[in-house]
NUTI-123443 format. One record per residue (C-alpha): residue in three letters; x, y, z; residue number from 1. Coordinates in steps of 0.5 Angstrom, whole numbers, always signed. Layout:
N
<residu ala c1 X c2 Y c3 Z num NUM>
...
This chain:
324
<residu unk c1 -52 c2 -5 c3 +21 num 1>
<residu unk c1 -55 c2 -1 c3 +15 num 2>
<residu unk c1 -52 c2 +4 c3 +19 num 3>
<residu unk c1 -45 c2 +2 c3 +19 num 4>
<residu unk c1 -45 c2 +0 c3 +12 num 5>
<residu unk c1 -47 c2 +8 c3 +10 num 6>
<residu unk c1 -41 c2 +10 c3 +15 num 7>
<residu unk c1 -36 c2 +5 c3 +11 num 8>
<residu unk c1 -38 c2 +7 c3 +4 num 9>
<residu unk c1 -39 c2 +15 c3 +6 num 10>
<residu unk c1 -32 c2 +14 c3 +9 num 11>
<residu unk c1 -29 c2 +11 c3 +3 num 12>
<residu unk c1 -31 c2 +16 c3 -2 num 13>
<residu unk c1 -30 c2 +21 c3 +3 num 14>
<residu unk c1 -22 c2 +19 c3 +4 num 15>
<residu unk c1 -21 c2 +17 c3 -3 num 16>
<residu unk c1 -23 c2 +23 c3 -6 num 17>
<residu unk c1 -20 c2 +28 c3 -1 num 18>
<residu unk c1 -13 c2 +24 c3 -2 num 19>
<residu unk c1 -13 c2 +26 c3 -9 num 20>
<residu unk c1 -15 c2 +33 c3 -7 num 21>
<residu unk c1 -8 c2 +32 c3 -2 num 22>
<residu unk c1 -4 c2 +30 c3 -7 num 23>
<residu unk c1 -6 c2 +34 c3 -12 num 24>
<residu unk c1 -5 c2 +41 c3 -8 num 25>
<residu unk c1 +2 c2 +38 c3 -4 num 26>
<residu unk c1 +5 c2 +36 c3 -12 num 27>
<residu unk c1 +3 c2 +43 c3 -15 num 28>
<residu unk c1 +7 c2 +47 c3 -8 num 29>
<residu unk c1 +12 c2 +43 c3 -8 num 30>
<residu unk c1 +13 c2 +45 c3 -16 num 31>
<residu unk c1 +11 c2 +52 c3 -15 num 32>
<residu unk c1 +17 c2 +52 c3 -11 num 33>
<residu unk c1 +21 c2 +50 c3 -16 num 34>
<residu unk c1 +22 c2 +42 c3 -14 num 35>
<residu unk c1 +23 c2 +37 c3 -19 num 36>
<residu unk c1 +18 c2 +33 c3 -22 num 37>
<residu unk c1 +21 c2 +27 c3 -21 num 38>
<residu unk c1 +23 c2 +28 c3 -13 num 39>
<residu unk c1 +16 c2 +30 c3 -13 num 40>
<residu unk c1 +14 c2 +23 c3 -15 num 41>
<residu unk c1 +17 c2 +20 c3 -11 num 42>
<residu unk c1 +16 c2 +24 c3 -4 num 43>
<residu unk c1 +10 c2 +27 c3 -5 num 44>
<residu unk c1 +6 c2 +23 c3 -10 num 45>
<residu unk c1 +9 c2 +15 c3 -7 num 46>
<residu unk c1 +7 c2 +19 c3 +1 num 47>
<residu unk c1 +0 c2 +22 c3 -2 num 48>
<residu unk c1 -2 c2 +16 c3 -5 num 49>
<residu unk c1 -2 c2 +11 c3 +2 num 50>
<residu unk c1 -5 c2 +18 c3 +6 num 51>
<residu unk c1 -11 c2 +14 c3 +6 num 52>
<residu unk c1 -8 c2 +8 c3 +9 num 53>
<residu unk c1 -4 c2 +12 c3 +14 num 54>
<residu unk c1 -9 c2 +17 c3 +17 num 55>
<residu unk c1 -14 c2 +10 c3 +18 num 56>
<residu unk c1 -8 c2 +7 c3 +22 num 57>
<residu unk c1 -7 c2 +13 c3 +26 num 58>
<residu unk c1 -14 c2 +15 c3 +28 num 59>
<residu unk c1 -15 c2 +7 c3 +30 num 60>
<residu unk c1 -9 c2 +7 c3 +33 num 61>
<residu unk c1 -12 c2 +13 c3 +38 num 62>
<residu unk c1 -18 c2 +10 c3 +38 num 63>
<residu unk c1 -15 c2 +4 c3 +42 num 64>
<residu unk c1 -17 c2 +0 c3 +36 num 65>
<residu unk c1 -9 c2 -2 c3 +34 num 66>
<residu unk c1 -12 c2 -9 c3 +32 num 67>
<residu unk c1 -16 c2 -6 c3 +27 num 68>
<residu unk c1 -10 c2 -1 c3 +24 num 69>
<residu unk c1 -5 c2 -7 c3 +24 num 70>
<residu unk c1 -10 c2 -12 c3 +20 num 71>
<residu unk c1 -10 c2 -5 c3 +15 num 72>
<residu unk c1 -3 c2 -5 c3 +14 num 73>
<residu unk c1 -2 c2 -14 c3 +13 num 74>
<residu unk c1 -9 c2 -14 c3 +9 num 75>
<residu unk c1 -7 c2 -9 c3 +5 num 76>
<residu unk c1 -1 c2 -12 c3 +2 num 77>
<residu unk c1 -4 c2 -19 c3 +2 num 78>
<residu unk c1 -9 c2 -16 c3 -2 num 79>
<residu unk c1 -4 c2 -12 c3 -7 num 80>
<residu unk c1 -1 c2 -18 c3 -9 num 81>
<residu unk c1 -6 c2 -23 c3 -10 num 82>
<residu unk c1 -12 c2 -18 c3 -12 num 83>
<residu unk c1 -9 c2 -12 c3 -14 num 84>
<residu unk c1 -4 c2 -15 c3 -18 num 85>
<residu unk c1 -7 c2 -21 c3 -19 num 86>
<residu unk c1 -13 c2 -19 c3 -23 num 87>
<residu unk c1 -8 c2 -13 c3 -26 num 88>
<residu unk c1 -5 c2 -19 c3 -30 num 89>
<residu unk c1 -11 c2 -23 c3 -32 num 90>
<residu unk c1 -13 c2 -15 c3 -36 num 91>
<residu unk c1 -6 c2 -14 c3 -38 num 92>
<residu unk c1 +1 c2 -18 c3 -37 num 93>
<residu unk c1 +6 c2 -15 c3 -35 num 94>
<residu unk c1 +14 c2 -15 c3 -37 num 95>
<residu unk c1 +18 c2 -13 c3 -31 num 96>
<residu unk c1 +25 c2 -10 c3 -32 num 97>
<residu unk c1 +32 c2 -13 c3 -29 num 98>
<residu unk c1 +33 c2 -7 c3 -24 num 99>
<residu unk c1 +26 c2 -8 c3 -20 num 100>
<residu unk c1 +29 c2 -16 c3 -21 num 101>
<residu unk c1 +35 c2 -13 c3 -17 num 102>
<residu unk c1 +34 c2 -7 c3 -12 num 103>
<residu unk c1 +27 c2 -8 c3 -11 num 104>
<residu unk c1 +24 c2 -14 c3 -10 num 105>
<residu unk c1 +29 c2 -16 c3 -5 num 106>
<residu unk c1 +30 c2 -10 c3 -1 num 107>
<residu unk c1 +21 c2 -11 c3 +0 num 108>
<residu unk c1 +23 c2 -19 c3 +2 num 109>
<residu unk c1 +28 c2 -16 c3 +7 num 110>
<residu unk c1 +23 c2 -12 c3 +10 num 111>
<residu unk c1 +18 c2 -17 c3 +10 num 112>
<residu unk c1 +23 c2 -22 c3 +13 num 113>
<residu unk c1 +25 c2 -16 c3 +18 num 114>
<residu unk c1 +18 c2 -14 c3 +20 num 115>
<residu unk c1 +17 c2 -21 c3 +22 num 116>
<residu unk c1 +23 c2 -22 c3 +27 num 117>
<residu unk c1 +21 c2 -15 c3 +29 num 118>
<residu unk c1 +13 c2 -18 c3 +32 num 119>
<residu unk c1 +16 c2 -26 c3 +32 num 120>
<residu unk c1 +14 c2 -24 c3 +40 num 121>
<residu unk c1 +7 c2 -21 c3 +38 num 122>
<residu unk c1 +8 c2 -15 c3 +41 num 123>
<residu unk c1 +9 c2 -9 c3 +36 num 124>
<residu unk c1 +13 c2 -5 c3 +41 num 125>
<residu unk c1 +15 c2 +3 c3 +41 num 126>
<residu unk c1 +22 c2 +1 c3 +40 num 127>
<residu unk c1 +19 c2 -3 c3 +33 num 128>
<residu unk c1 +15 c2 +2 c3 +31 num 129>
<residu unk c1 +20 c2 +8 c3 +31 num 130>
<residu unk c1 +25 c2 +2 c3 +28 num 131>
<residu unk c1 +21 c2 +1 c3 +22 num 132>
<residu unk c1 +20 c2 +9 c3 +22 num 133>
<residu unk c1 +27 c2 +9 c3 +21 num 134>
<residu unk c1 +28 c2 +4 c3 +15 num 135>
<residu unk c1 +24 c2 +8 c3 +12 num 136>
<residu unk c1 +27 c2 +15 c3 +13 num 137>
<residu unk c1 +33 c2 +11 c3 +10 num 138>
<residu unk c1 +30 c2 +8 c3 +4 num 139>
<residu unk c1 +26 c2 +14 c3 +1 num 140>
<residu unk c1 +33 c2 +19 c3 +3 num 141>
<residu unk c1 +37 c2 +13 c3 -1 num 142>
<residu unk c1 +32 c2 +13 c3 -7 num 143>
<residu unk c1 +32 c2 +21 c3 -7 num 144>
<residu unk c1 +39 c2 +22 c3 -7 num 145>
<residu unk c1 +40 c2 +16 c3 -12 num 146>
<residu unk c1 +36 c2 +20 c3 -18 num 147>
<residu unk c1 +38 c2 +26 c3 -16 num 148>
<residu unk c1 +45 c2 +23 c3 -19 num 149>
<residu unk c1 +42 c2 +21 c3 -25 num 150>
<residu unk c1 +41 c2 +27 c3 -29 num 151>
<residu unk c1 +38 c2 +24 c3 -34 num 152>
<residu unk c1 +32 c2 +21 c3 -30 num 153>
<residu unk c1 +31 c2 +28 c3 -27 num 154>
<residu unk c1 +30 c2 +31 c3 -36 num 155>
<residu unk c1 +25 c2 +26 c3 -37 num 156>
<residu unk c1 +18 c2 +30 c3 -38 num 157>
<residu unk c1 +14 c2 +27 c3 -33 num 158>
<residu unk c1 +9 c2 +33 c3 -33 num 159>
<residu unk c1 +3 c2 +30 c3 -35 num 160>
<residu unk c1 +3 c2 +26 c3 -28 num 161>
<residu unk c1 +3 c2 +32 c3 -24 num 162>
<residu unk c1 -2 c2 +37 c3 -23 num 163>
<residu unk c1 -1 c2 +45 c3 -25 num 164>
<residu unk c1 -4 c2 +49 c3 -21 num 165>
<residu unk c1 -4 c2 +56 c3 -18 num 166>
<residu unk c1 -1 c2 +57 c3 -11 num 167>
<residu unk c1 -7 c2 +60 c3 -7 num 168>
<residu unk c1 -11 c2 +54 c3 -10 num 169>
<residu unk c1 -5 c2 +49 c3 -9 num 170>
<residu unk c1 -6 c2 +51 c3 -2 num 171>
<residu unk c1 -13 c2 +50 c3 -1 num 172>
<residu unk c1 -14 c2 +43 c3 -4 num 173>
<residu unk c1 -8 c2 +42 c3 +0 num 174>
<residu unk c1 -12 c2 +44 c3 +6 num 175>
<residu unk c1 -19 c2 +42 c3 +5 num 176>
<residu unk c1 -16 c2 +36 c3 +2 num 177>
<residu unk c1 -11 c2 +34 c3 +9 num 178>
<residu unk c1 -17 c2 +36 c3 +13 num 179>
<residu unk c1 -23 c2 +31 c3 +10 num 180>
<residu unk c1 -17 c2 +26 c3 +10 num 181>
<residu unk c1 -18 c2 +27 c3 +18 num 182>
<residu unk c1 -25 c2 +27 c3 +18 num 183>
<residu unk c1 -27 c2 +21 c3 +13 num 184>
<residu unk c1 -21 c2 +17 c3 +16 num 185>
<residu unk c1 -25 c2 +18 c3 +24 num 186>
<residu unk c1 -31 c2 +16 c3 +20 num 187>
<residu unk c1 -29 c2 +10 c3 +16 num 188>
<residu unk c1 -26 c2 +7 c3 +23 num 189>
<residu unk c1 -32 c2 +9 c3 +27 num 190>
<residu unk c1 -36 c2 +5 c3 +22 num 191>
<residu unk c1 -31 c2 -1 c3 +22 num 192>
<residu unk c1 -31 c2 -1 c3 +29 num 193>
<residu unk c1 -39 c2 -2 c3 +30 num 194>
<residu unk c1 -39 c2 -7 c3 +24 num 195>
<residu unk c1 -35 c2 -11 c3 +28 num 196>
<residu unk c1 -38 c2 -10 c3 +34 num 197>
<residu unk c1 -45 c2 -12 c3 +30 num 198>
<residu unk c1 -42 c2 -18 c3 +26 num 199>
<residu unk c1 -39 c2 -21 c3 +33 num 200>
<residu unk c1 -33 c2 -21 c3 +30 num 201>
<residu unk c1 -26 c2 -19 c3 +32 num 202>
<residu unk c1 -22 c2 -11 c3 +30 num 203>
<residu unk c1 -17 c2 -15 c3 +27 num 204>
<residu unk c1 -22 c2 -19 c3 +22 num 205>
<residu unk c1 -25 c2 -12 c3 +19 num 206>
<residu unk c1 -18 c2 -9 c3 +18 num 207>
<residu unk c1 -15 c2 -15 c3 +14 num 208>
<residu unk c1 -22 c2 -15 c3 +10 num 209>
<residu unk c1 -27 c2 -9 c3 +9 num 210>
<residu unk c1 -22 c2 -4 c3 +11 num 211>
<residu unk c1 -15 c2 -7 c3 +7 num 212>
<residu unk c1 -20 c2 -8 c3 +1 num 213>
<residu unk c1 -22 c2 -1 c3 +1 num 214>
<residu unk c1 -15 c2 +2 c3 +2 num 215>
<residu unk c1 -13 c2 -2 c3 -4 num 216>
<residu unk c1 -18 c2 +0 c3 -8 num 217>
<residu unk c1 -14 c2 +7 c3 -11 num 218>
<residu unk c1 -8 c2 +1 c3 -12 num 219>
<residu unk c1 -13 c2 -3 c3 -17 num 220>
<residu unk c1 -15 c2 +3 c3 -21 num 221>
<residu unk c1 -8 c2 +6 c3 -22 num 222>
<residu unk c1 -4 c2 -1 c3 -23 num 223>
<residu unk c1 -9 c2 -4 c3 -28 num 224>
<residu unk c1 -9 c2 +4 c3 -32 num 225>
<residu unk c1 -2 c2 +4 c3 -31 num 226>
<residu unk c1 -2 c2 -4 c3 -34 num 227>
<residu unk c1 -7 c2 -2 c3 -40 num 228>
<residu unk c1 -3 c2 +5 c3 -42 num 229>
<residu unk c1 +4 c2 +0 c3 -43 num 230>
<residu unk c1 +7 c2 +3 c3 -36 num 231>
<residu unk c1 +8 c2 -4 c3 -33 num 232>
<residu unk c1 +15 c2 -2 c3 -29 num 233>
<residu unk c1 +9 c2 +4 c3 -26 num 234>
<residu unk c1 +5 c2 -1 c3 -25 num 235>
<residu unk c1 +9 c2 -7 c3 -22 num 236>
<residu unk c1 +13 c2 -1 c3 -17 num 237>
<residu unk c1 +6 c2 +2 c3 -15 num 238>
<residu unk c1 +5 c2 -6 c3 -11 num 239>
<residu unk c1 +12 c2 -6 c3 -9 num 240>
<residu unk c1 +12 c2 +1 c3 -5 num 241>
<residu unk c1 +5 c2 +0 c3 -4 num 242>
<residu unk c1 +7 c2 -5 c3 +0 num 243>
<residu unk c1 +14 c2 -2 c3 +3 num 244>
<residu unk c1 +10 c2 +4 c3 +6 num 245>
<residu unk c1 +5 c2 -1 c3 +8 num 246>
<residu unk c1 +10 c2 -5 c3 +12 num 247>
<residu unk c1 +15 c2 +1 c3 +15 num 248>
<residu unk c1 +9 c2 +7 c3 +15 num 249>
<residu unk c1 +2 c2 +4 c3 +17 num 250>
<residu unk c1 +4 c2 -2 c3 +21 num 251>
<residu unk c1 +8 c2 +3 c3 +25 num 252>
<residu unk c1 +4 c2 +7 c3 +29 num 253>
<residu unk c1 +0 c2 +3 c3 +33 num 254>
<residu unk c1 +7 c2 +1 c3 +36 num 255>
<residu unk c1 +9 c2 +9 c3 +36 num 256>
<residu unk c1 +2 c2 +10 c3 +40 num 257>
<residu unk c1 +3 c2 +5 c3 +45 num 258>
<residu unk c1 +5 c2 -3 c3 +45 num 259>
<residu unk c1 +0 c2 -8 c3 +43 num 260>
<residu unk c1 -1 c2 -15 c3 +43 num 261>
<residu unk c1 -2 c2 -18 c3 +36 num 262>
<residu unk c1 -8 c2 -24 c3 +36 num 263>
<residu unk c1 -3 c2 -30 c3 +35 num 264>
<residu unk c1 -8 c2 -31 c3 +28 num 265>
<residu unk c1 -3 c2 -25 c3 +26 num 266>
<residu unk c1 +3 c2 -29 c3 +25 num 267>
<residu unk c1 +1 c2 -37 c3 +24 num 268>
<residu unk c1 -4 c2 -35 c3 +18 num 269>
<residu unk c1 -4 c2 -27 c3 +16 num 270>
<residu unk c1 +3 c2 -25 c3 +17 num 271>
<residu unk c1 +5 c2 -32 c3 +14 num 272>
<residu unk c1 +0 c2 -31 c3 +8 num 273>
<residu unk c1 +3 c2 -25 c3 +6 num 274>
<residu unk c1 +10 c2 -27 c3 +7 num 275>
<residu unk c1 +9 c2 -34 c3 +2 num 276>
<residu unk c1 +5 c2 -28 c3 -3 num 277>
<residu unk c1 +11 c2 -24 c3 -3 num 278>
<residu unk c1 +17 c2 -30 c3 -4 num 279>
<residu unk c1 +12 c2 -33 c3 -10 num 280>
<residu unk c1 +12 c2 -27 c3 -13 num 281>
<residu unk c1 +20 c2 -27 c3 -13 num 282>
<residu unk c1 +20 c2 -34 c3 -15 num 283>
<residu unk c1 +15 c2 -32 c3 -21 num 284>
<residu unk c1 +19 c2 -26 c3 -23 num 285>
<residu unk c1 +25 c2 -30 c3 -24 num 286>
<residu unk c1 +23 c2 -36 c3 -26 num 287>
<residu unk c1 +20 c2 -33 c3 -31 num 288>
<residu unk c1 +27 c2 -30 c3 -34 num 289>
<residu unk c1 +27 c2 -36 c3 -38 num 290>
<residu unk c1 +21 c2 -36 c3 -42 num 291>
<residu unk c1 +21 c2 -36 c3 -49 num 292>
<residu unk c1 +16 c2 -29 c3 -49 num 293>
<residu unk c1 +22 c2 -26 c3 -44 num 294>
<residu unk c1 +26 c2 -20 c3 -47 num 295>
<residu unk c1 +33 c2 -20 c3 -45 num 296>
<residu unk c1 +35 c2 -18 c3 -37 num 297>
<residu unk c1 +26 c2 -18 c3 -37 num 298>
<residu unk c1 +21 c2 -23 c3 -34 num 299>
<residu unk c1 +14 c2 -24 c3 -36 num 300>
<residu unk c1 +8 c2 -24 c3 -32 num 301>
<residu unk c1 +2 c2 -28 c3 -35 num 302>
<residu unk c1 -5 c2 -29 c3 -34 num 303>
<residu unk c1 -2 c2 -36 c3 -30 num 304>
<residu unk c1 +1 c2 -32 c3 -25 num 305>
<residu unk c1 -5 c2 -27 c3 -25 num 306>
<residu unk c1 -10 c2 -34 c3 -24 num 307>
<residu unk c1 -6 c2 -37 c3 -19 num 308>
<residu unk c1 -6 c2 -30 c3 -15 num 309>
<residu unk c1 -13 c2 -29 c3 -15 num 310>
<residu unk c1 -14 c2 -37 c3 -13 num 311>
<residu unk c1 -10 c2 -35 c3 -7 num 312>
<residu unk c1 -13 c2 -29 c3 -5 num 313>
<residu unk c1 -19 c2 -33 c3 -5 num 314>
<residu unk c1 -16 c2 -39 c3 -1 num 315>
<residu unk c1 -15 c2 -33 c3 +4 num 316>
<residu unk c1 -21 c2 -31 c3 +4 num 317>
<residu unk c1 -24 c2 -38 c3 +5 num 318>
<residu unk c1 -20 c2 -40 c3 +11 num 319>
<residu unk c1 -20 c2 -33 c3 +14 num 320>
<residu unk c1 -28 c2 -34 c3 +15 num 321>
<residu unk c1 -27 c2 -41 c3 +16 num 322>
<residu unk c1 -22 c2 -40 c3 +22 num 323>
<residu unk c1 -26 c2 -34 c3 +25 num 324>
């Protein structure tokens, strides 16, 4: 057990760092090649980011381990709503503009809603996964195109969120970073896999728990430093994007590897878990356009809500071990 304990971590610290180095070299050649910072963003940066999380399902799902990958993906947005963002605003509430109100927040409660019908059989299929892989295909080339007709959006100076490198350095930390992806993800599931088999538990408990806790770790670190720096709209839109790619992208391959059968705990408790995270956080966000502490077109998230969301993870957590 010590054994896969040191994999795991190893295997964490490896992945989250190498993702970093990928993200940095992939941002700087594609800024060397004279694409904009804020196409940049949105593509490279928002992809890199979740590359952890990607290569995790990818290498599970290769592994026959897609019980492991699809507990990433669910677990992962269980835990970006209810810790990530729950503890996010226990530090720092949040003020949340009218345009995630209107285009954001419904287009991740139609995914969610959609992913659900998709595995309502529970079997996560080829045809669903490359369905899923389409959807996002159209949402990433929908939001490319729509701010690339804002001009203002594409003046705006986001240079100090990318980094400045040469290209011969751009492309080794871009190679040295994609390869110790591959191998840290390939350790961190061997880890998880043989921590599984000592617990006596299933695949599917470790990715929704010491997996998904883990991949999410960058999300933490990088919504509550958004949070604190007054970026709030960053912070809250790292959650939903998070979640969106976790959803279309990482959800996916196991269906793109081959079918797979999903536990039936998958959609009477995780999948329900998630769902009900998503829609209260909806609720939340627009009830809370009434409060006195809300700026017109604005909605406030306070400490309550970030109370609430951290009870609920641990709820999640209780019944989780308790069902096991």
């Amino acid at each position: 057990m010590l054994l896969a304990a040191a994999t795991i971590i190893i295997g964490f610290i490896v992945l989250i760092w190498s993702a970093d180095l990928f993200v940095a070299g992939a941002a700087s050649i594609a800024e060397n090649a004279g694409l904009s910072p804020i196409i940049i963003g949105l593509t490279i940066v928002s992809l890199g980011t979740s590359a952890p999380e990607v290569l995790v399902s990818l290498t599970a799902s290769l592994s026959g381990s897609g019980s492991l990958a699809i507990g990433n993906a669910i677990g992962s947005n269980i835990a970006n709503v209810a810790l990530v963002l729950g503890t996010t605003v226990l530090v720092a509430p949040l003020m949340v503009q009218e345009e995630c109100m209107r285009k954001e927040l419904p287009v991740l409660l139609v995914v969610t809603f959609g992913v659900g019908f998709l595995i309502r059989d529970r079997v996560l299929s080829p045809l669903d996964g490359w369905l899923m892989i389409g959807v996002l295909a159209l949402l990433m080339t929908q939001l490319v195109r729509t701010q690339a007709n804002n001009p203002d959006l594409l003046m705006e100076p986001h240079d100090d969120a990318l980094p400045h490198l040469p290209p011969p350095r751009a492309w080794l930390y871009f190679i040295a970073g994609l390869l110790l992806l591959i191998a840290s993800s390939k350790v961190l599931v061997w880890g998880a896999t043989r921590a599984a088999v000592e617990l006596g538990v299933s695949e599917l408990v470790i990715g929704l728990t010491i997996v998904a806790i883990g991949t999410s770790l960058p999300e933490l670190a990088a919504t509550i430093a958004s949070a604190l720096r007054g970026h709030t709209e960053i912070a809250l839109g790292n959650i939903i994007g998070s979640n969106l790619f976790n959803l279309l992208a990482v959800m996916s391959i196991p269906g793109v590897v081959g079918a797979q059968k999903l536990d039936p705990a998958v959609l009477s408790r995780d999948y329900l878990t998630m769902t009900f995270l998503t829609v209260f956080l909806a609720v939340a966000v627009l009830v809370s356009r009434k409060r006195s502490k809300s700026r017109p077109g604005h909605s406030y998230l306070g400490r309550i809500l970030g109370s609430l969301l951290v009870s609920f993870y641990g709820l999640y957590y209780y019944l989780l071990h308790n069902t096991l």
